[in-house]
C-alpha positions as CSV (number, residue, x, y, z in Angstrom):
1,X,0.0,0.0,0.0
2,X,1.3,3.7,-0.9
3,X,2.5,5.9,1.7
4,X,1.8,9.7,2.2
5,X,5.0,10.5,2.1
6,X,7.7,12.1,-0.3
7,X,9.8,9.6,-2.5
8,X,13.6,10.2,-0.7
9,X,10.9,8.3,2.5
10,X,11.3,11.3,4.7
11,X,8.8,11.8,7.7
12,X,5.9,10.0,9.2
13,X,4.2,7.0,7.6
14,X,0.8,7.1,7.0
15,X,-1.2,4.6,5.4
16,X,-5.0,3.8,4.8
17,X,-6.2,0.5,6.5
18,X,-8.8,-1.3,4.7
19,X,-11.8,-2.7,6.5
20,X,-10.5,-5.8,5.0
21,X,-7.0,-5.1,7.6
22,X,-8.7,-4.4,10.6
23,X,-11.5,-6.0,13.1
24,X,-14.2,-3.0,12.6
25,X,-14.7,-3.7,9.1
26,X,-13.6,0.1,7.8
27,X,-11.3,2.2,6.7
28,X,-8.9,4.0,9.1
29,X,-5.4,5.9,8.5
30,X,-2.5,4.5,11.0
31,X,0.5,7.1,11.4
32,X,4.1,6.0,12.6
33,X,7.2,8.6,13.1
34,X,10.5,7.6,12.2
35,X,13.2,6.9,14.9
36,X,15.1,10.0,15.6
37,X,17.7,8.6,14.1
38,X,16.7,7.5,10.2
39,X,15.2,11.1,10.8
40,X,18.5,12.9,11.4
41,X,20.2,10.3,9.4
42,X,18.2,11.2,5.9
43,X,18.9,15.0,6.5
44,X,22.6,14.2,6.4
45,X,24.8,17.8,7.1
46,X,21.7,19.9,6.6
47,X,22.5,22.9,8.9
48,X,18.5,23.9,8.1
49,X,15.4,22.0,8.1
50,X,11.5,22.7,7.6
51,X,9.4,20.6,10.3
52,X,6.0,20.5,8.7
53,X,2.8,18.6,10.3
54,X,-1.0,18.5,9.7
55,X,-3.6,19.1,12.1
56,X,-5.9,16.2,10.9
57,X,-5.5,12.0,11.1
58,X,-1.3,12.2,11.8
59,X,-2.7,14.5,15.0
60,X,-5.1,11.8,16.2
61,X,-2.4,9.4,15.8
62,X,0.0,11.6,18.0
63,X,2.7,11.7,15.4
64,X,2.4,14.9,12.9
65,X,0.2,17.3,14.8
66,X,1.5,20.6,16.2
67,X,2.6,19.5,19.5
68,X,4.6,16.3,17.6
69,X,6.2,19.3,15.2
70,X,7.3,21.4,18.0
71,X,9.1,18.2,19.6
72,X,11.2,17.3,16.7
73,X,12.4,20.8,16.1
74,X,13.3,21.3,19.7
75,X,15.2,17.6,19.3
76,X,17.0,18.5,15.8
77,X,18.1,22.2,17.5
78,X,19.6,20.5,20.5
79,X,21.4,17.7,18.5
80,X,22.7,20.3,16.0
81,X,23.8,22.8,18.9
82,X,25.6,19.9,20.5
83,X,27.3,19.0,17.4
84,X,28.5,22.6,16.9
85,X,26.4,23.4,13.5
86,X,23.3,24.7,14.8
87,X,22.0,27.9,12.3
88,X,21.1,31.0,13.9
């Protein structure tokens, strides 16, 4: 099944679940983030990076809303100030 993500596999995974896949018979979207890691690893020496989310099923699923956003900037700032090539 497709993802809703970009190509290079950046960023959350969110897929459709067909009523086929789960007990209730319809259609639901699951969302999963990315370790930290394969995260930071995919943006390489980046010195800047945009954090984008969505306010509707990645929200519900606790792993693209605003709050989610504002937690992987603050992680990639402090990883990127502790290695020294933080841009400000």
């Amino acid at each position: 099944m497709p993802s809703a993500r970009g190509d290079d596999g950046a960023g959350p995974v969110a897929r459709t679940i067909t009523g086929e896949e789960n007990q209730r018979g319809c259609a639901m979207i699951v969302g999963n983030r990315k370790e930290f890691s394969e995260i930071v690893e995919k943006l390489g020496s980046a010195r800047r990076a945009v954090v984008l989310g969505c306010n509707e099923c990645v929200t519900v699923c606790g792993v693209g809303g605003e709050r989610e956003v504002g937690v992987l900037a603050s992680e990639l700032r402090l990883l990127w100030q502790k290695e020294g090539r933080a841009s400000r």
